[in-house]
Structures are given as structure tokens and as C-alpha cells.
PAVOGU-994901 format. One record per residue (C-alpha): residue number from 1; residue in one letter; z, x, y. Coordinates in nm, 3 decimals, always signed. Each point is the difference from the previous one (the first is absolute). Layout:
% residues N
(r NUM; 'A'; (Z; X; Y))
...
END
This chain:
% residues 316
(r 1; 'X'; (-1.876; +1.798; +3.443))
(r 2; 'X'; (-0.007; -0.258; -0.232))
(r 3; 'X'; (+0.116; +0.086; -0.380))
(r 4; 'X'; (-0.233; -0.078; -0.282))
(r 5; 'X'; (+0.126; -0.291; -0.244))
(r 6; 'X'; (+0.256; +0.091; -0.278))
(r 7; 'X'; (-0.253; +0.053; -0.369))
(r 8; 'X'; (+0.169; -0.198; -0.309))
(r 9; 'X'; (-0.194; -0.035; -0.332))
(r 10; 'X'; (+0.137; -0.355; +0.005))
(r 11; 'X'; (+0.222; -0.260; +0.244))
(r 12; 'X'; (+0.228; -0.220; -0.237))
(r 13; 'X'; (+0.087; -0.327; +0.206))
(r 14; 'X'; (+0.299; -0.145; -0.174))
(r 15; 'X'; (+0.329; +0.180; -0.160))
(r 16; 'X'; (+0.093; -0.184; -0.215))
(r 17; 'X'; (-0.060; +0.054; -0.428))
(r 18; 'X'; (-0.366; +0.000; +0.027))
(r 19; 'X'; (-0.017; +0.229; +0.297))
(r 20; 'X'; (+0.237; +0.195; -0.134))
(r 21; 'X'; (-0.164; +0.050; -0.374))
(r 22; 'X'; (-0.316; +0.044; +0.148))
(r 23; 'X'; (+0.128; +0.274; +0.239))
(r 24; 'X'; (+0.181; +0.176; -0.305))
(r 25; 'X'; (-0.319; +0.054; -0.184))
(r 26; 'X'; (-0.194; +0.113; +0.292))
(r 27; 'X'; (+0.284; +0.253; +0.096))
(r 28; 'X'; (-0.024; +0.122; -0.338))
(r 29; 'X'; (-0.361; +0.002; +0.012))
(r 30; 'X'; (+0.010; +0.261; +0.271))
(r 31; 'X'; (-0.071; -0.224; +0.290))
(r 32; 'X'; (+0.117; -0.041; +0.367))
(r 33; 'X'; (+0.189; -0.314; +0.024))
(r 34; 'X'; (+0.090; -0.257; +0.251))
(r 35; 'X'; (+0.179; -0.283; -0.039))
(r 36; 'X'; (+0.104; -0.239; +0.221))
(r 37; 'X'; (+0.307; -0.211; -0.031))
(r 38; 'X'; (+0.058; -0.285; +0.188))
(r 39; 'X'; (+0.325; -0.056; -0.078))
(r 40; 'X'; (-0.026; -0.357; -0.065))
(r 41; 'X'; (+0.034; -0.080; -0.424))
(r 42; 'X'; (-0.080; -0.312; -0.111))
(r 43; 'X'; (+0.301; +0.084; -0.287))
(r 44; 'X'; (+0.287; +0.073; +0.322))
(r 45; 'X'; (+0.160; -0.295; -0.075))
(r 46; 'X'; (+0.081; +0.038; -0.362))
(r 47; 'X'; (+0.233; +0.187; -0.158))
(r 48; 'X'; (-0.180; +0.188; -0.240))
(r 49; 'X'; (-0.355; +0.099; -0.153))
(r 50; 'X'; (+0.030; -0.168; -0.363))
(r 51; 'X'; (-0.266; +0.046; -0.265))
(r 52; 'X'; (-0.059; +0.364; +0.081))
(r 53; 'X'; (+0.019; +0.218; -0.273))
(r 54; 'X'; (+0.308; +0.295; +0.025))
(r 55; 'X'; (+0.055; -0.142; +0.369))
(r 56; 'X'; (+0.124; -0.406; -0.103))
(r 57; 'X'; (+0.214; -0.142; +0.234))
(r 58; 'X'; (-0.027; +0.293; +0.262))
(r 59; 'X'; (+0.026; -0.129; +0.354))
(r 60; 'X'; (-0.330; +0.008; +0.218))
(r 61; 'X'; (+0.120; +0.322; +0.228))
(r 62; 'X'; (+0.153; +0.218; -0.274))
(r 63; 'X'; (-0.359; -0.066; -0.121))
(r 64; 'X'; (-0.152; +0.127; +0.281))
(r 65; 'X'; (+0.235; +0.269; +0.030))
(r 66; 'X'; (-0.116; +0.182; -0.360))
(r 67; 'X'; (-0.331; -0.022; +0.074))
(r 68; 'X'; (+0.010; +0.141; +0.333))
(r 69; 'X'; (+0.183; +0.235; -0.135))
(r 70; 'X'; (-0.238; +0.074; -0.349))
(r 71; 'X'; (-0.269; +0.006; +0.233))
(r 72; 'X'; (+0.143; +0.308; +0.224))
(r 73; 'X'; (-0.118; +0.283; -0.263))
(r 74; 'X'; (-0.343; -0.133; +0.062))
(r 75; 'X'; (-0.047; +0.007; +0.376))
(r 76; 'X'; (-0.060; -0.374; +0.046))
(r 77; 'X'; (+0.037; -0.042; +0.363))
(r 78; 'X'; (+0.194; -0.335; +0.018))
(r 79; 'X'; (+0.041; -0.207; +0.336))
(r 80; 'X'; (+0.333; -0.232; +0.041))
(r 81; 'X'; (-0.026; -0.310; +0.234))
(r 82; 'X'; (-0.372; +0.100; +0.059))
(r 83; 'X'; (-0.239; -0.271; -0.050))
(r 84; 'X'; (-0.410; +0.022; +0.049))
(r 85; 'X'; (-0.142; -0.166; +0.258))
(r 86; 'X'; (-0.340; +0.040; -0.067))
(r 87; 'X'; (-0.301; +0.147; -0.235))
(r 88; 'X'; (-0.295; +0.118; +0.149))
(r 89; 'X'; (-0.300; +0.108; -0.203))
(r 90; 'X'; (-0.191; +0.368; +0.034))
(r 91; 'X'; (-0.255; +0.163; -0.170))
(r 92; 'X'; (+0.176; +0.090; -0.162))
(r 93; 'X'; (+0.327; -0.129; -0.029))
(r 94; 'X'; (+0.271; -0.199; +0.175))
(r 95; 'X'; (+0.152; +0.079; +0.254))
(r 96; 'X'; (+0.394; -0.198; +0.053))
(r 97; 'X'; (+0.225; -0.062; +0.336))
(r 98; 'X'; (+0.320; -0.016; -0.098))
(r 99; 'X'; (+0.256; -0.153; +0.203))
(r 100; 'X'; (+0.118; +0.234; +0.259))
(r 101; 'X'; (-0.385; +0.082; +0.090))
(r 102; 'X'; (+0.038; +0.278; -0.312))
(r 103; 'X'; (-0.421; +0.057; -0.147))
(r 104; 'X'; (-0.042; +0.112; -0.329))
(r 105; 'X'; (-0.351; +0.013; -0.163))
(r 106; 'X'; (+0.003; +0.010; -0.388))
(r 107; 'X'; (-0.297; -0.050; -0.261))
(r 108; 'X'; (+0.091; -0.305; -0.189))
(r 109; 'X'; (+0.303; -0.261; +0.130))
(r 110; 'X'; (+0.198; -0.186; -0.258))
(r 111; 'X'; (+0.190; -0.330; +0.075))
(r 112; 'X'; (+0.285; -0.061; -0.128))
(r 113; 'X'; (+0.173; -0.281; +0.274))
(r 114; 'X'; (+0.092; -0.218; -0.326))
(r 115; 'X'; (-0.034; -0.368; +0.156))
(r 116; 'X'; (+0.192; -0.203; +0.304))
(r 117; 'X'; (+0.252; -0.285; -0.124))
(r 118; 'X'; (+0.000; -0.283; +0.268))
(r 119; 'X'; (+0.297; -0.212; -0.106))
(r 120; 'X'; (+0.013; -0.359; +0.024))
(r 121; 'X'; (+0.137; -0.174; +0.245))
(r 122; 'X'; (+0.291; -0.154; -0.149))
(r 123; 'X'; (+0.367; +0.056; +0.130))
(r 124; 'X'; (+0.168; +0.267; -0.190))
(r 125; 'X'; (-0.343; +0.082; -0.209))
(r 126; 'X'; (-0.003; +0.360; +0.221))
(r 127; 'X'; (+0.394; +0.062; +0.001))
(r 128; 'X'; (-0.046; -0.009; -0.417))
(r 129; 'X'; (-0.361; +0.154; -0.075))
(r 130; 'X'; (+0.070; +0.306; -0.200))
(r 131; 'X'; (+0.348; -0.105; -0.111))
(r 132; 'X'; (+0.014; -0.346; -0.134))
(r 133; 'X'; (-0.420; -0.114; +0.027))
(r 134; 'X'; (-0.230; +0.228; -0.227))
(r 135; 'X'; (-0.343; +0.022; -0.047))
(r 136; 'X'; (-0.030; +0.195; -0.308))
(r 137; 'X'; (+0.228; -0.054; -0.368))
(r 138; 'X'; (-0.094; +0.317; -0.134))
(r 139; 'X'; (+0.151; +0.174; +0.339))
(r 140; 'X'; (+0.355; -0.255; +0.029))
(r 141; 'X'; (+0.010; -0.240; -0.311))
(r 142; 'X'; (+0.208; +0.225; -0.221))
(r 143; 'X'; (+0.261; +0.035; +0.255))
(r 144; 'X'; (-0.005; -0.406; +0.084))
(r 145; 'X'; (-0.085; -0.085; -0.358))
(r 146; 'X'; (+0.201; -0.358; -0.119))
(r 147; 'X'; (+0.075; -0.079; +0.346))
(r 148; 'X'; (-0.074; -0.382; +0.193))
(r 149; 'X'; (-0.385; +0.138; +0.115))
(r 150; 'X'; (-0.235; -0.185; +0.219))
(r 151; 'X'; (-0.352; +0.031; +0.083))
(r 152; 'X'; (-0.157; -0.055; +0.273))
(r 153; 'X'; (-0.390; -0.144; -0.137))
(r 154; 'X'; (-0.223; -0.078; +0.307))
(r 155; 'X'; (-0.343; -0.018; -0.230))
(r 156; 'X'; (-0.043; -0.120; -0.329))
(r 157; 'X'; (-0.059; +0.347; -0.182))
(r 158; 'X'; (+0.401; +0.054; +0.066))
(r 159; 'X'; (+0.068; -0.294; -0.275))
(r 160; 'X'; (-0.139; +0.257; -0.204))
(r 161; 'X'; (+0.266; +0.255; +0.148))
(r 162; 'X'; (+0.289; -0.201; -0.061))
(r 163; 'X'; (-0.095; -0.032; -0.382))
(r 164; 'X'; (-0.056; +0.394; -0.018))
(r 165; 'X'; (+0.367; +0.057; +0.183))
(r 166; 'X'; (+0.203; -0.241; -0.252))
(r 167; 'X'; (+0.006; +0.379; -0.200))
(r 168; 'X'; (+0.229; +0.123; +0.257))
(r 169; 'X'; (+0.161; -0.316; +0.043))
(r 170; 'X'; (+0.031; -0.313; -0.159))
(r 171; 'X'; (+0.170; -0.201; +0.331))
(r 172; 'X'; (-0.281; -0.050; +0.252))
(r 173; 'X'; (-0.111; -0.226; +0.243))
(r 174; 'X'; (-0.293; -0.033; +0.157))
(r 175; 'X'; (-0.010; -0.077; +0.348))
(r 176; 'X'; (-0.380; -0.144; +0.132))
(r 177; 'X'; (+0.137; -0.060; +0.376))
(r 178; 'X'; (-0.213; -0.225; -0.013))
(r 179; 'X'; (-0.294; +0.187; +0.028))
(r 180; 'X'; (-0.203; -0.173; -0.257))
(r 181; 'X'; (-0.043; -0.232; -0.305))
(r 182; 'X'; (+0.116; +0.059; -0.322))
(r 183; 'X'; (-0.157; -0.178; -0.277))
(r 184; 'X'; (+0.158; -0.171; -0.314))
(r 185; 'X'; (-0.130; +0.216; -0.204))
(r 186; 'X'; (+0.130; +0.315; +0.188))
(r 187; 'X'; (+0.322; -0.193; -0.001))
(r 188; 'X'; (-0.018; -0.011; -0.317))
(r 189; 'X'; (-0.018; +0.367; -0.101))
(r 190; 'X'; (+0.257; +0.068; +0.198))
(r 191; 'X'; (+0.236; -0.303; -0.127))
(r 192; 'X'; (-0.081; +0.133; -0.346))
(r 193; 'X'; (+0.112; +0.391; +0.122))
(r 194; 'X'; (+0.288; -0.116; +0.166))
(r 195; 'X'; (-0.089; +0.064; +0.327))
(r 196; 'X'; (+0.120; -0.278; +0.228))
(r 197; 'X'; (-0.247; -0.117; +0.335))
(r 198; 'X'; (+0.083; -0.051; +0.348))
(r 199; 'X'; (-0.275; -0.101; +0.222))
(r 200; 'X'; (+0.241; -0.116; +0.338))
(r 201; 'X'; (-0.079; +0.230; +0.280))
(r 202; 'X'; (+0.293; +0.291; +0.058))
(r 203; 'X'; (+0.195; -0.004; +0.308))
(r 204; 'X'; (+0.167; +0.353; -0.036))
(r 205; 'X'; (+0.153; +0.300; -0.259))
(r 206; 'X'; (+0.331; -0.028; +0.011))
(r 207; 'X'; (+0.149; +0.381; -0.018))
(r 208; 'X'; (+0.384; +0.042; -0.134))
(r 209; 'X'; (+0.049; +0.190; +0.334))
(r 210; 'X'; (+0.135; +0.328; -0.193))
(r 211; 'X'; (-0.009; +0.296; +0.199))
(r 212; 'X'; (+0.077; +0.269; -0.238))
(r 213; 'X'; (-0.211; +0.308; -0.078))
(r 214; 'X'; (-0.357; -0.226; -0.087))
(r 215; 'X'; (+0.070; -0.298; +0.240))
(r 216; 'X'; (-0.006; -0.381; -0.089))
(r 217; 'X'; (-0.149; -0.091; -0.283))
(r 218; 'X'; (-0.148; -0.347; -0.098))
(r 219; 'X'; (+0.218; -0.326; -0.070))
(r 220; 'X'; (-0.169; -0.271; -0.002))
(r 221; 'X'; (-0.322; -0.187; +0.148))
(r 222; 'X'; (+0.033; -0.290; +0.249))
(r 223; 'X'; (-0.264; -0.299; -0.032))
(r 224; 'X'; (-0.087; -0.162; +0.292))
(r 225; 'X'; (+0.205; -0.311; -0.045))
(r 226; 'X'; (+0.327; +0.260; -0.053))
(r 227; 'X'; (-0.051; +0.035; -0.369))
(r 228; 'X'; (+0.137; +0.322; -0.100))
(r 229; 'X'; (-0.112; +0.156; -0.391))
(r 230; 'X'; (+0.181; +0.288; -0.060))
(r 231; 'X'; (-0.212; +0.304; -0.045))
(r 232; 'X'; (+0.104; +0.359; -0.020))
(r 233; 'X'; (-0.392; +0.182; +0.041))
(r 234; 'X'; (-0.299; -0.124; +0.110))
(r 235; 'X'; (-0.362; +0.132; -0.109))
(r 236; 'X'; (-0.227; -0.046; +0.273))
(r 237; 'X'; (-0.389; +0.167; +0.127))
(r 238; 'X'; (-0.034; -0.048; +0.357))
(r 239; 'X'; (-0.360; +0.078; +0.141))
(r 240; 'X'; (-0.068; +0.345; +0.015))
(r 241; 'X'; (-0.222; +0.201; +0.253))
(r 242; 'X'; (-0.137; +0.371; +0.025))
(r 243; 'X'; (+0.178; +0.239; +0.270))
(r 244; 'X'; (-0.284; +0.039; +0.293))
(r 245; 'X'; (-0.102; +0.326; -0.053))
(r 246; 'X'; (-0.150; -0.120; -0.340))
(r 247; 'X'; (-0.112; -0.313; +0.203))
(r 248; 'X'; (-0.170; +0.231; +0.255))
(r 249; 'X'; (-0.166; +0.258; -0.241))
(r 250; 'X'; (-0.215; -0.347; -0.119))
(r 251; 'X'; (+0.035; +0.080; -0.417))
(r 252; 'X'; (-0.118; -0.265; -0.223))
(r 253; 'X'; (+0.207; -0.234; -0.099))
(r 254; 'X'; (+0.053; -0.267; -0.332))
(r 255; 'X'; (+0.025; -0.313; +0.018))
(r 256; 'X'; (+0.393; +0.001; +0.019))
(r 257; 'X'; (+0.025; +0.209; +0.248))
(r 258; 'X'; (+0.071; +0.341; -0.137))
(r 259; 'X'; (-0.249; +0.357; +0.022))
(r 260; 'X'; (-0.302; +0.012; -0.211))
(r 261; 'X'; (+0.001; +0.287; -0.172))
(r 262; 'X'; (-0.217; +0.204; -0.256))
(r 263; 'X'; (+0.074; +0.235; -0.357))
(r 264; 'X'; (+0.041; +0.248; +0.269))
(r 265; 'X'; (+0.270; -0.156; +0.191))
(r 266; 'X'; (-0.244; -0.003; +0.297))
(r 267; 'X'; (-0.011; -0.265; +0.243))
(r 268; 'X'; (-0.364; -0.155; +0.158))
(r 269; 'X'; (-0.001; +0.282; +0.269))
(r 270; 'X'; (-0.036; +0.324; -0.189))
(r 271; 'X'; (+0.261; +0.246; +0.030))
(r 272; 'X'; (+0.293; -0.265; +0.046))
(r 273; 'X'; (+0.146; -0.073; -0.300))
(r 274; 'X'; (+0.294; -0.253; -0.071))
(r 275; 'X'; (+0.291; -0.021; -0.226))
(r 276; 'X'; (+0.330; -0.195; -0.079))
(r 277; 'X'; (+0.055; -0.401; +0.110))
(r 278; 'X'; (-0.251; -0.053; +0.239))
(r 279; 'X'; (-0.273; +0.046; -0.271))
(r 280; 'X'; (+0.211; -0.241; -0.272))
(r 281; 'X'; (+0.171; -0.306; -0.020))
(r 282; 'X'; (+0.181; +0.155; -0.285))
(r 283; 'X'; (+0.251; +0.198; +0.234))
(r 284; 'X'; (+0.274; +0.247; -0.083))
(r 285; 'X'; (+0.094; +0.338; +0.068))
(r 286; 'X'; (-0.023; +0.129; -0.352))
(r 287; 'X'; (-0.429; -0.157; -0.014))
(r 288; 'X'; (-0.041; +0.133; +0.338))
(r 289; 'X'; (+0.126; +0.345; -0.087))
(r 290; 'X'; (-0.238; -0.019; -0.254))
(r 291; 'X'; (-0.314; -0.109; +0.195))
(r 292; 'X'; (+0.083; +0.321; +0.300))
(r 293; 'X'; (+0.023; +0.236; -0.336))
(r 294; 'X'; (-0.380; -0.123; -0.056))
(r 295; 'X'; (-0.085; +0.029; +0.348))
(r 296; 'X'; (+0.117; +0.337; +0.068))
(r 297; 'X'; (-0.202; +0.091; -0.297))
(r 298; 'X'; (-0.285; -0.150; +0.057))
(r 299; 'X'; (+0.035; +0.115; +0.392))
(r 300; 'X'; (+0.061; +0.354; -0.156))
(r 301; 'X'; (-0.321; -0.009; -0.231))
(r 302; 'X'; (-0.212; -0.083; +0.300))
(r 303; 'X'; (+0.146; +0.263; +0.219))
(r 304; 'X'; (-0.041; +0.289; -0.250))
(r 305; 'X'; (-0.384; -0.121; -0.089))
(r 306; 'X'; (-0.061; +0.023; +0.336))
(r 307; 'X'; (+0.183; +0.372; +0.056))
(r 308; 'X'; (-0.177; +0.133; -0.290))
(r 309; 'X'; (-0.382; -0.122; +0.096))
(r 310; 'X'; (+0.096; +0.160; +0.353))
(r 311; 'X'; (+0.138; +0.325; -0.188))
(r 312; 'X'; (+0.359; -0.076; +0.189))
(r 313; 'X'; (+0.347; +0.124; -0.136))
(r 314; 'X'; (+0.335; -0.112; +0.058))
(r 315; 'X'; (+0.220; +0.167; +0.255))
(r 316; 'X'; (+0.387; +0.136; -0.120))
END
């Protein structure tokens, strides 16, 4: 006889700070939880979360670890190593296979997947993302602040970038790869900020082969006639692409890639809703905590609207 699918008020896809906030004020909100893990963070290569207020500097899985455990009291139903492999539509509702063939139906979905980094493909680039190349100053730049930084500027909006980063430090380089042309006037502004230009095309990272408890770190960068300028971090955005599921589900997206949403937090299919980095390009755990606090509201609001014009009452 087959069983009947498992009832959630909502599936959270993603665990990390946005799926997490959001699923702390719909616990607290009195509804049934599910959230789904991957356990995949975009952050597992760095050693802390930095920037987020009474938790600075705490690494990624101690992280985790409170909020799992903050979240206990509230019966949020949370799923390690469990990713969703598809959304399906009802009326109403979603229905979501999880992997191991596991069906849970739920009223509203949120995603929370954060984005996919595809690193270059440079030798060392992957050996060093998280550790010595960066994406974001306000997440690493206090702790590499003064230091020989590089930046890696494959458009001409990251001239821009290298002026903004001189705050964290004042000895950069920016490295085109030659990628594309800089102008004289560009040179310029950064001549006159002290920012010195490399356009020659980089053969490799070179790593200072440490093995000790955060791995090699970042020594210098090799040109491709052998060059080597001594560098110490390296501030790069590689392209960025939604997890499938997201891709799948068909939301709307902007023109950069990321989830369209609304004042609601709610995607272009109604009842999904988004939160964290794959809505933003400005990404960080402490802004995405704060966009899955919105969402759970907002998610909340909807729910309990639609409980009272039904004349429904939480259970427990």
C-alpha cells in the first residue's frame, strides 16, 4: 500500500545562513519545517564567517552547529547530505523528491542554494580559492589587510574594484591576463591610486606548499614569460551559476544572473520564494541571514492569511 507524501508548511532548499534564518522564524512561527542541506557550503574552504555580528570569525561548521542546534526547541526538521532533486507544482502546492526517492509536499518552497563558484582554470587558482583568492573585502580584507594583494580584473568595471580595495590595502596589482584593453585614462586612475597594471597573460599561482592546519597559501603569481610578482592574496569573481534545482523550477532571472525577486521575497512562480546569494551580487553570510529573516516572515504572513480565511489553527 503505498504511503501518502510527508505534509510540511514549507521545504527550505539550502542550509546555509539564509536557510537557516528563515527556518528559525518559521519554527518560531509555529510551522512544520523542512530543510534540506546539501552539505556542500560555498564558505567550506575558509576559515571563518567574518562580518557577522556576536559570531565574527566563527568557522563555517561551528556555525552550522548553533543553529542546528537553536533550531531543535522549534521542531525544524533538518536534512544532512540531502539535496532536492526536483519541484513539482500542485494545486496546491509543491510537491519535492529528495534524494533517496524521499516525497515531501509542503505549501510554499524557499530556495536558499546560495550560488555555484566555477573556478578558473588556472594552475593552483582551485588549490588556493578560499584561502589565499577572495571574492569579497568585507568577508577576508581585515585579516589580509597591508599585505602584497592582486586582483584578478577580466572586465573593465573591476578597474573600478581595484580603486575601492586600495582601503584594505594600499599594495595591489592588477592582473588583466590579458583579457582586455585598458585605456590611458584607466591607467591613469590607477597610476594616480597607486595601483600598479599587469596586462601579460598568467601562467600559474604559485602556492608556498604549506601544509599546516589551512593548507598553502599564496606566494606569488607567475607571468607567462616566468615573471614572478610576489603576491600574498588575490581578489578574484569567477562566473557564477544557479544550482539546477533553481535552474529546473524556471524562476525569473536579472540580467546578471541571479533570482528575481519581489517586496515579498517571492520568486516569478508563486509560492517559491528565494533568499541569500543567489538573489545578490552583494554576497555574505551576515546580508544573507538577513534576506532568509525577511523571507521566513514574509513566508509566515502568507501562511497565517491563508489559515485564518480557511478558519485553520496550528497544531502543538
Amino acid at each position: 500500500m503505498k504511503t501518502a507524501p510527508e505534509q510540511k508548511d514549507v521545504v527550505i532548499i539550502g542550509g546555509g545562513p539564509a536557510g537557516l534564518s528563515a527556518a528559525l522564524m518559521l519554527g518560531r512561527a509555529r510551522k512544520q519545517v523542512l530543510l534540506c542541506d546539501g552539505g556542500s557550503p560555498r564558505n567550506s574552504a575558509a576559515e571563518g564567517i567574518n562580518g557577522f555580528v556576536t559570531r565574527d570569525g566563527i568557522p563555517p561548521k561551528e556555525f552550522r552547529r548553533i543553529a542546528h542546534e537553536q533550531l531543535e526547541p522549534y521542531g525544524v526538521d533538518i536534512l544532512l547530505d540531502t539535496r532536492v532533486t526536483a519541484v513539482e507544482r500542485l494545486e496546491p502546492g509543491f510537491r519535492a523528491v529528495l534524494t533517496g526517492g524521499r516525497v515531501v509536499e509542503a505549501r510554499r518552497v524557499l530556495l536558499a542554494t546560495g550560488m555555484v563558484d566555477e573556478p578558473l582554470d588556472l594552475p593552483g587558482y582551485r588549490e588556493l580559492w578560499g584561502r589565499s583568492i577572495f571574492q569579497c573585502p568585507y568577508c577576508h580584507g581585515w585579516e589580509v589587510r597591508d599585505r602584497p594583494w592582486g586582483l584578478l580584473a577580466t572586465s573593465p568595471h573591476f578597474l573600478d574594484f581595484a580603486l575601492f580595495i586600495t582601503g584594505w590595502s594600499r599594495d595591489l596589482v592588477v592582473f588583466t591576463h590579458g583579457s582586455m584593453e585598458v585605456t590611458a585614462e584607466q591607467h591613469q586612475r590607477l597610476e594616480r591610486a597607486g595601483v600598479r597594471l599587469e596586462t601579460r597573460k598568467i601562467r600559474r599561482l604559485i602556492a608556498s606548499g604549506g601544509h599546516g592546519a589551512h593548507g598553502a597559501h599564496l606566494e606569488a603569481v607567475e607571468l607567462e614569460d616566468g615573471t614572478r610578482v610576489a603576491r600574498e592574496v588575490l581578489f578574484s569573481h569567477p562566473p557564477q551559476r544557479q544550482t539546477e534545482v533553481v535552474q529546473r523550477l524556471g524562476v525569473a532571472l536579472d540580467e546578471q544572473g541571479f533570482v528575481r525577486v519581489n517586496e515579498h521575497m517571492e520568486t516569478s512562480v508563486p509560492g517559491v520564494h528565494a533568499a541569500g546569494d543567489l538573489t545578490t551580487r552583494f554576497q555574505g553570510a551576515s546580508a544573507a541571514a538577513g534576506a532568509g529573516t525577511m523571507a521566513g516572515a514574509m513566508m509566515n504572513h502568507a501562511l497565517n492569511m491563508e489559515n485564518a480565511a480557511a478558519g485553520l489553527w496550528p497544531e502543538g
